[in-house]
DSSP file (Angstrom, degrees, kcal/mol; ACC not computed):
  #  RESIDUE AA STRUCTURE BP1 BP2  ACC     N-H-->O    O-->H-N    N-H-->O    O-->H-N    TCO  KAPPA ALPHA  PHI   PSI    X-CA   Y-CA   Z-CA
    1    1 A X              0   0    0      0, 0.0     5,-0.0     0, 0.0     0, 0.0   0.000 360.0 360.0 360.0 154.5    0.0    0.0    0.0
    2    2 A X        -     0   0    0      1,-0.1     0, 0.0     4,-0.0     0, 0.0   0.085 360.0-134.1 -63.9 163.3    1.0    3.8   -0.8
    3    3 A X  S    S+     0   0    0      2,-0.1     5,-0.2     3,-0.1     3,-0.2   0.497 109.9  67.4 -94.4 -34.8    2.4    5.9    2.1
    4    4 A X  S    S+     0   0    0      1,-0.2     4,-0.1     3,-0.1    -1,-0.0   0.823  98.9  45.7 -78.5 -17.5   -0.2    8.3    0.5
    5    5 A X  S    S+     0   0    0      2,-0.1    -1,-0.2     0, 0.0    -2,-0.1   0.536  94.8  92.6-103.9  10.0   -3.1    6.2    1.6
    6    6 A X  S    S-     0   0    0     -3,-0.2     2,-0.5     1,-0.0    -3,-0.1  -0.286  80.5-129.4 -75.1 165.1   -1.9    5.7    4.9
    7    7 A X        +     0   0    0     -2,-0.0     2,-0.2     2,-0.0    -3,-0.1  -0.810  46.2 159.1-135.5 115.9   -3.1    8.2    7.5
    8    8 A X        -     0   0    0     -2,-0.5     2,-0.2    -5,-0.2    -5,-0.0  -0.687  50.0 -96.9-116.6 162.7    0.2    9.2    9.0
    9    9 A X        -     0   0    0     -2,-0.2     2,-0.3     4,-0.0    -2,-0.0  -0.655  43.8-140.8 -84.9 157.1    0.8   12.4   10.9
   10   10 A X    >>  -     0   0    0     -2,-0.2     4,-1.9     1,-0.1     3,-1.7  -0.773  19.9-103.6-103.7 162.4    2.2   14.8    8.5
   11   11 A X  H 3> S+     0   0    0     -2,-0.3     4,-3.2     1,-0.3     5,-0.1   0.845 127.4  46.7 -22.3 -58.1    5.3   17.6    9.3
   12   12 A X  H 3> S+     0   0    0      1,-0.2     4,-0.6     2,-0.2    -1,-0.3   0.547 116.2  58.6 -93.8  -3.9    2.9   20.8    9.6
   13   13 A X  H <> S+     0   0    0     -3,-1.7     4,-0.6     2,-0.1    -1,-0.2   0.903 103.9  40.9 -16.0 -87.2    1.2   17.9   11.8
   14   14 A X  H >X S+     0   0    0     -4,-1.9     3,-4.2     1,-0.2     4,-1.0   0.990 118.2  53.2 -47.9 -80.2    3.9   17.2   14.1
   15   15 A X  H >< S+     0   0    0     -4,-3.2     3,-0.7     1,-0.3    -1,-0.2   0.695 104.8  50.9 -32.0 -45.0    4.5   21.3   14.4
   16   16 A X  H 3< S+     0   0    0     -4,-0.6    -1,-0.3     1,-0.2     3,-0.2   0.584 120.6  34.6-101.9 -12.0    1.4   22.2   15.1
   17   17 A X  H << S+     0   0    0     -3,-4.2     2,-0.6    -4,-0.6    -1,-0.2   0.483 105.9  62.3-118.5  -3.2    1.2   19.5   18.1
   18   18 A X  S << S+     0   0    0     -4,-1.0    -1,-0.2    -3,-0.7     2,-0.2  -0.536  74.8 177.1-126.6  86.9    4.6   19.4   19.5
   19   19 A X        -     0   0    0     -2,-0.6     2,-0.2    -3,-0.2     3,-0.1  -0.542  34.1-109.8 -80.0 149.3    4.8   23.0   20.7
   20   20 A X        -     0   0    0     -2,-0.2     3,-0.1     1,-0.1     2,-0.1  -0.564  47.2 -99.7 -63.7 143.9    8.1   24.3   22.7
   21   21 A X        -     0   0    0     -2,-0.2    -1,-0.1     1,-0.1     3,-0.1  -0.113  41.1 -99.5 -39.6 131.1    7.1   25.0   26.4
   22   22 A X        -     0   0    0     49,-0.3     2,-0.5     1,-0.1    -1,-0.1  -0.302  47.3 -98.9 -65.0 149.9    6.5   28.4   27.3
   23   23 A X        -     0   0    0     -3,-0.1     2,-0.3     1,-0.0    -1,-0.1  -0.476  32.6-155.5 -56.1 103.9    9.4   30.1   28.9
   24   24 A X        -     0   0    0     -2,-0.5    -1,-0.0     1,-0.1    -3,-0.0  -0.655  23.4 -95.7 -98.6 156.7    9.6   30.6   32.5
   25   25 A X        -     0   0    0     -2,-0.3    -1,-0.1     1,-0.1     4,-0.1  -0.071   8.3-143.8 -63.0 144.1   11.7   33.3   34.7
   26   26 A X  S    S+     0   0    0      2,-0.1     2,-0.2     3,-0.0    -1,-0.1   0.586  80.1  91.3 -58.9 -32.8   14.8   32.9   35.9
   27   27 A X  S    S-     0   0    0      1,-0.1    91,-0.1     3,-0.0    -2,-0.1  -0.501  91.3 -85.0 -94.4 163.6   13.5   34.9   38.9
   28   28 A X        -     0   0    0     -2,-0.2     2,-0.8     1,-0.2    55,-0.1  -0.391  46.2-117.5 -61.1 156.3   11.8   33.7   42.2
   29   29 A X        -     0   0    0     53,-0.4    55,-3.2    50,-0.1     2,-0.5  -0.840  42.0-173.8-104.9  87.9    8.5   33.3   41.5
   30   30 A X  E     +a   84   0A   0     -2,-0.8     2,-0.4    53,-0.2    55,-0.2  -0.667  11.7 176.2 -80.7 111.8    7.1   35.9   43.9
   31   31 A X  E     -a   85   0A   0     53,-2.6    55,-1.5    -2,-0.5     2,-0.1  -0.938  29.9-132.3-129.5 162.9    3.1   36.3   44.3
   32   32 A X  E  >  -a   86   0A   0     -2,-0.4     4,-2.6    53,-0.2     5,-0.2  -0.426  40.8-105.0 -69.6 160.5    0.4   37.7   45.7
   33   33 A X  H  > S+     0   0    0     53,-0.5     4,-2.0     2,-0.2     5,-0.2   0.941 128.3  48.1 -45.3 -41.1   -2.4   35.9   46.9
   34   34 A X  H >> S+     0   0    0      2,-0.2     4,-2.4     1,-0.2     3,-1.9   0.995 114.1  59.1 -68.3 -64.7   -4.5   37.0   43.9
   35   35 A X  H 3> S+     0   0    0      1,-0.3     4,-1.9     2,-0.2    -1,-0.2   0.546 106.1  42.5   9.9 -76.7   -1.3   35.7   42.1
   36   36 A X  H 3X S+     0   0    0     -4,-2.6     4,-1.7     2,-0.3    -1,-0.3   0.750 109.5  51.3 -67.3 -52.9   -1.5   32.9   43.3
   37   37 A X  H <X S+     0   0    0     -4,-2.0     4,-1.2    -3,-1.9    -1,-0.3   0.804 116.9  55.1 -51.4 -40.1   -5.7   32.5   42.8
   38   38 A X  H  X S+     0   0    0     -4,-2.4     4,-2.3    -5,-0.2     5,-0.4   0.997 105.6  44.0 -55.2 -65.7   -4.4   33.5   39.2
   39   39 A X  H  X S+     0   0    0     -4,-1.9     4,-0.7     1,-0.2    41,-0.2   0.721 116.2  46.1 -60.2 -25.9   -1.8   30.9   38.8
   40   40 A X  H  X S+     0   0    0     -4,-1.7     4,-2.6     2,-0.2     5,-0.3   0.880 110.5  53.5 -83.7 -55.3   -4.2   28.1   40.1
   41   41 A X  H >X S+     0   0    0     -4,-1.2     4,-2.1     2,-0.3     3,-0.6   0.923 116.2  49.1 -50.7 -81.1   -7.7   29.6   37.5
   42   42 A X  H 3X S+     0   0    0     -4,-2.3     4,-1.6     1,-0.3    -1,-0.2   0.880 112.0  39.0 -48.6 -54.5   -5.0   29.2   34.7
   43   43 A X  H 3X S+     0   0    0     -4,-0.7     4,-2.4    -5,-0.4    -1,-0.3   0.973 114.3  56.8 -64.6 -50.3   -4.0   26.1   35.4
   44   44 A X  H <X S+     0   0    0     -4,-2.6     4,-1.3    -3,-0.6    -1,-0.2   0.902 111.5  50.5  -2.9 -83.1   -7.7   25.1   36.2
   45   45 A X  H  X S+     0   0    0     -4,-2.1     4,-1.0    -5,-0.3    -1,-0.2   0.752 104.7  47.6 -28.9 -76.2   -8.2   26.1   33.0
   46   46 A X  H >X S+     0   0    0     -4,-1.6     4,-1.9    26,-0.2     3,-0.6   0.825 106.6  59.2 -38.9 -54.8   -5.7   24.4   31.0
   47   47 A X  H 3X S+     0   0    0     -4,-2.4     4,-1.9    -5,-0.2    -2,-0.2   0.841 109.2  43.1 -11.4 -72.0   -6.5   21.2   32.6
   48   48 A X  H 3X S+     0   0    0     -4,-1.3     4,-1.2     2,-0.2    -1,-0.2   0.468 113.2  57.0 -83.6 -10.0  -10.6   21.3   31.4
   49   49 A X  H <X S+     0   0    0     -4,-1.0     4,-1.9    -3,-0.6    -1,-0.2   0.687 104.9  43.4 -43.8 -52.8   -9.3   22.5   28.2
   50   50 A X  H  < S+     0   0    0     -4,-1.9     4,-0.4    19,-0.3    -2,-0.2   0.875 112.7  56.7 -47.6 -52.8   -7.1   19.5   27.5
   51   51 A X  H >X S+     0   0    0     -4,-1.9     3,-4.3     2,-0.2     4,-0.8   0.932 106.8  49.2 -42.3 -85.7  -10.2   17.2   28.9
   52   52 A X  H 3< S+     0   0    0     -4,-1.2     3,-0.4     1,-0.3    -2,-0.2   0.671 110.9  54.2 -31.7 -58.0  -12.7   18.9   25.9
   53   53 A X  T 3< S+     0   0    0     -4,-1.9     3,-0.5     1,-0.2    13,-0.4   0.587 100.7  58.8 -66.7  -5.4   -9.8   18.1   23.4
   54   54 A X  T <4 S+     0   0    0     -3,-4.3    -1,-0.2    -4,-0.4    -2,-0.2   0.819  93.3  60.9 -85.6 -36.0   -9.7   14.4   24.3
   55   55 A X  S  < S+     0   0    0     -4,-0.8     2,-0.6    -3,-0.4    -2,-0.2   0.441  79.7 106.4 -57.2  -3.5  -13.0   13.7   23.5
   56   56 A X        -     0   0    0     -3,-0.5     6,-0.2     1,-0.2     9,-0.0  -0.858  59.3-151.7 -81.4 120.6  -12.5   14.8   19.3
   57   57 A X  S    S+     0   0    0     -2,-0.6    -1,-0.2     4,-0.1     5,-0.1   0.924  74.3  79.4 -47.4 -65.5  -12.5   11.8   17.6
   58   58 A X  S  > S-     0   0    0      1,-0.2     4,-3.3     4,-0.1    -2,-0.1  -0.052  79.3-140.5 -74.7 132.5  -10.4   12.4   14.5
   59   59 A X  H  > S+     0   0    0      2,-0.2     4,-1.9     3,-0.2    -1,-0.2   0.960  98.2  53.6 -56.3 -44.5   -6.6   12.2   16.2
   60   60 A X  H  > S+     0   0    0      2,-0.3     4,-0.8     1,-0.2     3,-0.2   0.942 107.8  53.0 -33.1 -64.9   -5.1   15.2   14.1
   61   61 A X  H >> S+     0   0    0      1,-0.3     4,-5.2     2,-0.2     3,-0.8   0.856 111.4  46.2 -45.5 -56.0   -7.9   17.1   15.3
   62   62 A X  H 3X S+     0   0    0     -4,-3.3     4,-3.2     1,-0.3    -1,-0.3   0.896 109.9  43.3 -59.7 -57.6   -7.1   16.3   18.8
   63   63 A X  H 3X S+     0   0    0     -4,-1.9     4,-1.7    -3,-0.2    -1,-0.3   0.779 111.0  56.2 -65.3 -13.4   -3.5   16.7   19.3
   64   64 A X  H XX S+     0   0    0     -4,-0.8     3,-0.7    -3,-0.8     4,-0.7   0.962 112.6  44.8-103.8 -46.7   -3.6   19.8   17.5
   65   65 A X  H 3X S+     0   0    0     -4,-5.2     4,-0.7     1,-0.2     3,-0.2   0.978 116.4  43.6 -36.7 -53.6   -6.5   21.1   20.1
   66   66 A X  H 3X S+     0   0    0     -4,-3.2     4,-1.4   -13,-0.4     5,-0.4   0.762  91.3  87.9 -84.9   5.1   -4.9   20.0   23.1
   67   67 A X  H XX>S+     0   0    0     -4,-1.7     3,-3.2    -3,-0.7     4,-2.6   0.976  96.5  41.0 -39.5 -69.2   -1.1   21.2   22.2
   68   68 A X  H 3X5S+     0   0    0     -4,-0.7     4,-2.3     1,-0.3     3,-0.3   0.917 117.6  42.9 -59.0 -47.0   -1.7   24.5   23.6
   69   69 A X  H 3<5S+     0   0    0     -4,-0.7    -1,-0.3     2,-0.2   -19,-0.3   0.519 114.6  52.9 -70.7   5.2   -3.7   23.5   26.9
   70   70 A X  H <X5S+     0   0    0     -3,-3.2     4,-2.5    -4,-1.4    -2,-0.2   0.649 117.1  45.8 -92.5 -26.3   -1.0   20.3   27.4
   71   71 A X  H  X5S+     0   0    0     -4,-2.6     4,-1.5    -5,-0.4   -49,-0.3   0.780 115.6  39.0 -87.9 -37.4    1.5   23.4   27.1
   72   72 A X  H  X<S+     0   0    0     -4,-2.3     4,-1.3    -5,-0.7    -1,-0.2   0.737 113.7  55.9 -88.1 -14.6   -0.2   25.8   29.3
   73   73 A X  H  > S+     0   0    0      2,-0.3     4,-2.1    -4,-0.2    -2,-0.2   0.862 103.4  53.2 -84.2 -77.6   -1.0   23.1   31.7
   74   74 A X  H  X S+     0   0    0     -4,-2.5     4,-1.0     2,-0.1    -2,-0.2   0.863 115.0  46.6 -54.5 -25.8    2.8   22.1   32.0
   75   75 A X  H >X S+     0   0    0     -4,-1.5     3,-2.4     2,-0.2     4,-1.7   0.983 110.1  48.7 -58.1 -81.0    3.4   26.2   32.8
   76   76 A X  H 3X S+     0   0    0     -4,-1.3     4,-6.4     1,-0.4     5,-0.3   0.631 109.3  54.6 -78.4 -62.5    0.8   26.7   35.3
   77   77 A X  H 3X S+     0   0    0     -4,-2.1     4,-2.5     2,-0.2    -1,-0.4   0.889 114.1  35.8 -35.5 -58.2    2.0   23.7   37.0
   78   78 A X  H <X S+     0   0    0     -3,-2.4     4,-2.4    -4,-1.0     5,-0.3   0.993 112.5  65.1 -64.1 -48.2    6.0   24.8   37.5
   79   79 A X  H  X S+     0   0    0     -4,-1.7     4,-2.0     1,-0.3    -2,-0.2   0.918 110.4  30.8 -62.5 -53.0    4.6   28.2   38.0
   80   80 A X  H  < S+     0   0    0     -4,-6.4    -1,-0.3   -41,-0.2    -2,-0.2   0.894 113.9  60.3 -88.3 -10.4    2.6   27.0   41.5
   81   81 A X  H  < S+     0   0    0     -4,-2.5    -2,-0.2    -5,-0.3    -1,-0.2   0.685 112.7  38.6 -51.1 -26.0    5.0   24.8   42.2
   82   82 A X  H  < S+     0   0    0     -4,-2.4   -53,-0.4    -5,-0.3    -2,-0.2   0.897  86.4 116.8 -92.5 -30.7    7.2   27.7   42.3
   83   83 A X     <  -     0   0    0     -4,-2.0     2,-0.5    -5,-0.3   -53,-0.2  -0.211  42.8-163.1 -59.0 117.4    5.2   30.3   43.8
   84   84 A X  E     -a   30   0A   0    -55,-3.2   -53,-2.6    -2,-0.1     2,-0.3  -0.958  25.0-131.6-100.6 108.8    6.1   32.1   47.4
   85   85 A X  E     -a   31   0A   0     -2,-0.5     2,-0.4   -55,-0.2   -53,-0.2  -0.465  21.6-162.1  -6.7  98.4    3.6   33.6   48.7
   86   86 A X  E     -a   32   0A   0    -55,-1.5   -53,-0.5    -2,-0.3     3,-0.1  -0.979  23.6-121.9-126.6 120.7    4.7   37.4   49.8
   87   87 A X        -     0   0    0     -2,-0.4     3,-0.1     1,-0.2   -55,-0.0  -0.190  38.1 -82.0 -74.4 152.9    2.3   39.1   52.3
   88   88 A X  S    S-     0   0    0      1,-0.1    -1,-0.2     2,-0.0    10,-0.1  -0.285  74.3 -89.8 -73.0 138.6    0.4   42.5   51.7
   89   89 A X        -     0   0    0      9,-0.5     3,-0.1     7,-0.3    -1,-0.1   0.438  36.6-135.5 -57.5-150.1    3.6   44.8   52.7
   90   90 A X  S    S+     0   0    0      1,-0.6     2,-0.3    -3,-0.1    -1,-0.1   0.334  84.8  23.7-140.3 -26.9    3.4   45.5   56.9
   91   91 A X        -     0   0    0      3,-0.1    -1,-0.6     1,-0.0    -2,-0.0  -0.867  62.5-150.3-139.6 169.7    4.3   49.3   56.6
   92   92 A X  S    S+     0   0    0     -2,-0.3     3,-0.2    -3,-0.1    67,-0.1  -0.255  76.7  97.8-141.9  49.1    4.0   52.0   53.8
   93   93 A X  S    S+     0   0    0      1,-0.2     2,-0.7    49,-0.1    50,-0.4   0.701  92.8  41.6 -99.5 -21.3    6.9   54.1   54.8
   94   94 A X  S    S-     0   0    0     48,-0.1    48,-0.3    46,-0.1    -1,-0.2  -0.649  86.4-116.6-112.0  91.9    8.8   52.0   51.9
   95   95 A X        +     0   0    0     46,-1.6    45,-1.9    -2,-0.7     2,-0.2  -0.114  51.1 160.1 -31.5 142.2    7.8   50.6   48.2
   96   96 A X        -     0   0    0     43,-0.2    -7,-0.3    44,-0.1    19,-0.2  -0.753  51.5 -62.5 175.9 140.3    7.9   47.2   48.5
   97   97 A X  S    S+     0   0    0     -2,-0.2    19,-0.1     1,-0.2     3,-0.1   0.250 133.4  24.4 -54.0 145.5    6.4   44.1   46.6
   98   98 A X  S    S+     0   0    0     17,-2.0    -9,-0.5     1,-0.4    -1,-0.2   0.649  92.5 132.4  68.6  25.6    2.7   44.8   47.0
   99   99 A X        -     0   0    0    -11,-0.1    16,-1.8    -5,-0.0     2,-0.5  -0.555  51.8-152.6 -80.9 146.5    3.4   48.4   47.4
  100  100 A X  E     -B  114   0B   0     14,-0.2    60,-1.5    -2,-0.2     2,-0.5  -0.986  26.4-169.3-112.9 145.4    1.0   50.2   45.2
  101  101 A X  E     -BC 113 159B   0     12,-3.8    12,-4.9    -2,-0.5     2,-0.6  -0.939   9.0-156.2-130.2 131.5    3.7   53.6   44.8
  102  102 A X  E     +B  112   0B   0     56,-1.4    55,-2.3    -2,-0.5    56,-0.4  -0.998  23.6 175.1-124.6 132.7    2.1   56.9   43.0
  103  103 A X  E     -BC 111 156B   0      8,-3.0     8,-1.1    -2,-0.6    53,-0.2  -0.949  25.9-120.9-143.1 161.5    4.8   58.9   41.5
  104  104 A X  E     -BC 110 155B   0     51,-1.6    51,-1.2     6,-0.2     6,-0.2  -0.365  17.1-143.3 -86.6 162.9    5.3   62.1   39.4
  105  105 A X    >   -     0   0    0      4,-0.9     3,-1.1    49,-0.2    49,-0.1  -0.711  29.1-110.8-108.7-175.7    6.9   62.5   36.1
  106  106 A X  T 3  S+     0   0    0     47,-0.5    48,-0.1     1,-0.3    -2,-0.0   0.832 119.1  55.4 -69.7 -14.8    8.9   65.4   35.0
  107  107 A X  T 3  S-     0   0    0      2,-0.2    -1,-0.3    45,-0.0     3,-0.1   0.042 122.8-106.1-117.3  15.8    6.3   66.3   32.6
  108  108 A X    <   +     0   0    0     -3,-1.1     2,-0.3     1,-0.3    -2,-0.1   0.343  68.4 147.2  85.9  -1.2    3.9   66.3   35.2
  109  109 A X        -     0   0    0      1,-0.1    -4,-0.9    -5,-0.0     2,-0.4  -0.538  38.9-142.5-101.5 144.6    1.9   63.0   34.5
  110  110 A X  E     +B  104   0B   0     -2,-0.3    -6,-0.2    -6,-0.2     2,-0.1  -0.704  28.5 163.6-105.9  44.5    0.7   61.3   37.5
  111  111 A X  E     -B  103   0B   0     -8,-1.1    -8,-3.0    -2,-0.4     2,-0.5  -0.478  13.3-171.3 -96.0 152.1    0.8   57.2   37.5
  112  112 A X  E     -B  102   0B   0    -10,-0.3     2,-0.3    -2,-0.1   -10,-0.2  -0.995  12.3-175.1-143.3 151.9    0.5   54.5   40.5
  113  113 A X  E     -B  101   0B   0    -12,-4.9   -12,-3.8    -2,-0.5    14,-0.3  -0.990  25.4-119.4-136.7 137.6    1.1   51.1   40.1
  114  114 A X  E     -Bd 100 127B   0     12,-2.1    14,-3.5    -2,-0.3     2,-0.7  -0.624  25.5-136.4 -73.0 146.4    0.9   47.8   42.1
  115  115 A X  E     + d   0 128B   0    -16,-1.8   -17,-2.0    -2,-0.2     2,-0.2  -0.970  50.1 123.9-105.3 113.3    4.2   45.9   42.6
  116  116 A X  E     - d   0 129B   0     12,-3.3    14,-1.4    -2,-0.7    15,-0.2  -0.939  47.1 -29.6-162.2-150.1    3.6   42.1   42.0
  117  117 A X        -     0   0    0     -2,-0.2    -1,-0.3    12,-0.2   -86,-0.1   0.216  43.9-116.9 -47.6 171.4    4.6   38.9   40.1
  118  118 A X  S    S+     0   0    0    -88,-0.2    11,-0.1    11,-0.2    -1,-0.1   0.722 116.3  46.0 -35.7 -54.3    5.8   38.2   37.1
  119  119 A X  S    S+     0   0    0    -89,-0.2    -1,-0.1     1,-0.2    -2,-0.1   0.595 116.9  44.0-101.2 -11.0    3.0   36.3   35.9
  120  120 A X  S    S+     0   0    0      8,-0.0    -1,-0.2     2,-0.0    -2,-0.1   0.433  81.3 111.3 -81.5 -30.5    0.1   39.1   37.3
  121  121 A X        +     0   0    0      1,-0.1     7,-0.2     2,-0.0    -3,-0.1  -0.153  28.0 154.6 -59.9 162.5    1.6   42.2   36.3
  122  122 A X  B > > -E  127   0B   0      5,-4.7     3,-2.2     2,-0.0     5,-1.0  -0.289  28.6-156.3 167.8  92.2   -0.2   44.0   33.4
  123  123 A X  G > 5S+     0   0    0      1,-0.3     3,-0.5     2,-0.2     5,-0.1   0.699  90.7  59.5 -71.7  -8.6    0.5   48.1   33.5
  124  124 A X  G 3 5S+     0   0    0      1,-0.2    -1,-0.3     3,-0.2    -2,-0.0   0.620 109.8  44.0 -86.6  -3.6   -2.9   49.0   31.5
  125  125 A X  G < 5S-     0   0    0     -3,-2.2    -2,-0.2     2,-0.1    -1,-0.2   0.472 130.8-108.6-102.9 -15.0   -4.5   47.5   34.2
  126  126 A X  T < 5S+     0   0    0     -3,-0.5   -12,-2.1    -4,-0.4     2,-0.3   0.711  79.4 105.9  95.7  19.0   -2.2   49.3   36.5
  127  127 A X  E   < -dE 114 122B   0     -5,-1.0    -5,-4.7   -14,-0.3     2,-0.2  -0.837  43.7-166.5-152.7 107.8   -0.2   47.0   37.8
  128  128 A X  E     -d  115   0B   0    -14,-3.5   -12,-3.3    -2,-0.3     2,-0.2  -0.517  29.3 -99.9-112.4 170.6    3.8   46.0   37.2
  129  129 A X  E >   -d  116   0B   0    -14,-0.2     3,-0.6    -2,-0.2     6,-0.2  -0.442  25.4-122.3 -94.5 144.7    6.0   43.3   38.0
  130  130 A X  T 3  S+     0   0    0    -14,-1.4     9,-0.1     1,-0.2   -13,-0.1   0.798 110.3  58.2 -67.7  -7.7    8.2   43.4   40.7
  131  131 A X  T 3  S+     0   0    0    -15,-0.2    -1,-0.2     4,-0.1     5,-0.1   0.697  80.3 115.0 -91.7 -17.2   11.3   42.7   38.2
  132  132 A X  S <> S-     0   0    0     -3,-0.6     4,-1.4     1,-0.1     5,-0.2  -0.324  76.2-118.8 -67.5 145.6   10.7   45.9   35.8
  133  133 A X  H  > S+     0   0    0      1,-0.3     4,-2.7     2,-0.2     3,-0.2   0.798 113.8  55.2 -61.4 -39.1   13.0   48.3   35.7
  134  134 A X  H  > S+     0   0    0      1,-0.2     4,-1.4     2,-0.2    -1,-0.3   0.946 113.8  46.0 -68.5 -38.9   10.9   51.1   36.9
  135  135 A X  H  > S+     0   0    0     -6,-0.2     4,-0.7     2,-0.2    -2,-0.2   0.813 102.7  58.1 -55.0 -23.0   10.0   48.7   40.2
  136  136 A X  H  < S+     0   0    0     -4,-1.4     3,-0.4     1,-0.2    -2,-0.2   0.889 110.6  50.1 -83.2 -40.8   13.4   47.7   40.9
  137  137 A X  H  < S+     0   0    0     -4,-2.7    -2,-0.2    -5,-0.2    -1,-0.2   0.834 114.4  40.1 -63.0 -21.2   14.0   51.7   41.2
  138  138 A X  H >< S+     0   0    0     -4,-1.4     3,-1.0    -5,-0.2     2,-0.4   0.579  86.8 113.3 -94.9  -8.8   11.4   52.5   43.3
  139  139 A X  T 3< S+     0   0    0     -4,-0.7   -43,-0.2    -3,-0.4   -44,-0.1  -0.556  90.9   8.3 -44.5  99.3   11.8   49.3   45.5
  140  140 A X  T 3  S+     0   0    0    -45,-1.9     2,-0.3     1,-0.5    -1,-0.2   0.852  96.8 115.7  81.3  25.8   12.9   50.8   48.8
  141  141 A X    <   -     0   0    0     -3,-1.0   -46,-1.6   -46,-0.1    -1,-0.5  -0.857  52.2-136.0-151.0 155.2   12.5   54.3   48.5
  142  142 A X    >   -     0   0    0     -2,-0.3     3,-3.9   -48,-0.3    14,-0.2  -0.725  37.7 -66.6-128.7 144.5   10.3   56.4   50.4
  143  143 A X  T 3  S+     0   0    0    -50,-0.4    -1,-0.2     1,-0.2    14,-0.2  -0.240 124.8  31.7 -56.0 163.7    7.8   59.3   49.6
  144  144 A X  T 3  S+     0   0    0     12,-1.6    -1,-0.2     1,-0.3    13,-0.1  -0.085  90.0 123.2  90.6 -33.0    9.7   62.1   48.6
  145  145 A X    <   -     0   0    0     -3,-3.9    11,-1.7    10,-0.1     2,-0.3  -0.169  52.5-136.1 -66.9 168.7   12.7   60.1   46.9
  146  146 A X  E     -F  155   0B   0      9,-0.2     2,-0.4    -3,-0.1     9,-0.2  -0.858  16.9-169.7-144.2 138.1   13.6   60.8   43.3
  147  147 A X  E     -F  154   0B   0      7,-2.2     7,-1.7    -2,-0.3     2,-0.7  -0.988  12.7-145.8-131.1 122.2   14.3   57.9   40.9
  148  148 A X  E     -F  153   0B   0     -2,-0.4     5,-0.3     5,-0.2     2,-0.1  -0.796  14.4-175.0-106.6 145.8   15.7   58.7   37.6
  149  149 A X        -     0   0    0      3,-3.4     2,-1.1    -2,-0.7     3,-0.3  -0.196  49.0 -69.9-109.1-171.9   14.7   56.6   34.9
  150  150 A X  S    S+     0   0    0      1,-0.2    -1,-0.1    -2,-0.1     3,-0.1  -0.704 121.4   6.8-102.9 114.5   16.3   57.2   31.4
  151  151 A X  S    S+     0   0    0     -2,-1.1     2,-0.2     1,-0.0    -1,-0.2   0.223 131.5  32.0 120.5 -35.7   15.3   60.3   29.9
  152  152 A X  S    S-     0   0    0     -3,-0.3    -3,-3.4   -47,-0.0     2,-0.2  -0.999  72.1-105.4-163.4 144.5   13.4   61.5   33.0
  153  153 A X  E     - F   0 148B   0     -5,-0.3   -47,-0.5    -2,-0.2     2,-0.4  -0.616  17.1-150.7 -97.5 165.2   12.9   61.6   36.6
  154  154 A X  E     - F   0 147B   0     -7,-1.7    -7,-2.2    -2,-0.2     2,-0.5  -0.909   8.0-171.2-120.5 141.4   10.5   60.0   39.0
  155  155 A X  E     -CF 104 146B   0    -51,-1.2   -51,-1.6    -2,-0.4     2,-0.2  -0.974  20.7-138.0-122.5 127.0    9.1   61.5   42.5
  156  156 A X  E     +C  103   0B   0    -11,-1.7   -12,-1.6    -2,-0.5   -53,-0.3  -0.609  27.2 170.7 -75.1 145.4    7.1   59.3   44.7
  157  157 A X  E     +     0   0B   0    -55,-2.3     2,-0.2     1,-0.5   -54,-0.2   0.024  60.9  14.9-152.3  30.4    4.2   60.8   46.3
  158  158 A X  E     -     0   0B   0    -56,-0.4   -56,-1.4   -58,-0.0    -1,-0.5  -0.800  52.5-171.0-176.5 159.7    2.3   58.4   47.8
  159  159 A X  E      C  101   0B   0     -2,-0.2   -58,-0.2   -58,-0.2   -16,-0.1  -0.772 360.0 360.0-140.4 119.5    2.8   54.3   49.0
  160  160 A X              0   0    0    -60,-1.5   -59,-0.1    -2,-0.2   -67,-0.1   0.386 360.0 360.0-105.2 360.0   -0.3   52.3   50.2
C-alpha cells in the first residue's frame, strides 16, 4: 500500500502539536495571593481544556487542540510549584512588593502602580511586576525620593 493512503501524521502535523514550552523566569516566582488564585484559575483552566480536546475523535484534530492546553497546563503547574507567597507589605513608609507607589513624572503626569509577580503584572490594568526596571528603582525608596529613569525623573508621592 501507498504511504499516501496511509493516514500518517504529517510535518505541519507534528509542528502544530509538538509545541516548545512556554518560557519561565529565571526569577523567584514571587506572588500575591490574587497571584496565586491567578496561577491556580489558569492552570484550572488548561486542565478542562485538555479534557474537551480528548474527547474529538479524529486524532489530528485532537492533538492539534490539546497542544496548547498540554502546554499551558505544563506552565501553570511549574509556575505553583514555584510560587512564594509574599504578604500585603506590613508598613507603607517603603515601596515594597505589593506596594501600590504613586509617583510624578517630570512632565507632570501622574501614575500609581501595584508591585507584584511576574505572571500578574499588566500596566494598563495598573499593575507591574516586581522585576521591571521602573520597580526595581522605586523598591525601597520612600515618599519624597527621586528615581531617575532614562530620559526623566520619577518623585514618589504616595505608597499604600
Amino acid at each position: 500500500m501507498s504511504v499516501a493512503f496511509t493516514k500518517e501524521d504529517s510535518a505541519e502535523t507534528a509542528a502544530e502539536t509538538l509545541l516548545p514550552d512556554r518560557p519561565v523566569s529565571p526569577h523567584p516566582n514571587l506572588v500575591t495571593e490574587a497571584g496565586l488564585k491567578a496561577l491556580e484559575s489558569g492552570l484550572q483552566q488548561a486542565r478542562e481544556a485538555y479534557e474537551t480536546a480528548q474527547k474529538i475523535e479524529d486524532v489530528n484534530e485532537r492533538r492539534r487542540q490539546a497542544a496548547i492546553p498540554l502546554r499551558d497546563a505544563r506552565y501553570f503547574a511549574a509556575r505553583v510549584r514555584a510560587a512564594q507567597i509574599i504578604a500585603n507589605p506590613a508598613s507603607t513608609d517603603i515601596v515594597a512588593f505589593g506596594s501600590t507607589v504613586t509617583f510624578e513624572r517630570e512632565d507632570g503626569r501622574v501614575q500609581k502602580y501595584h508591585i507584584v509577580g511576574e505572571d500578574e503584572a499588566d500596566p494598563k490594568a495598573g499593575s507591574i511586576s516586581f522585576v521591571s526596571p521602573v520597580a526595581r528603582l522605586l523598591m525601597g525608596k520612600a515618599v519624597g525620593d527621586v528615581v531617575g529613569v532614562p530620559g526623566q525623573e520619577l518623585e514618589i508621592i504616595a505608597i499604600s
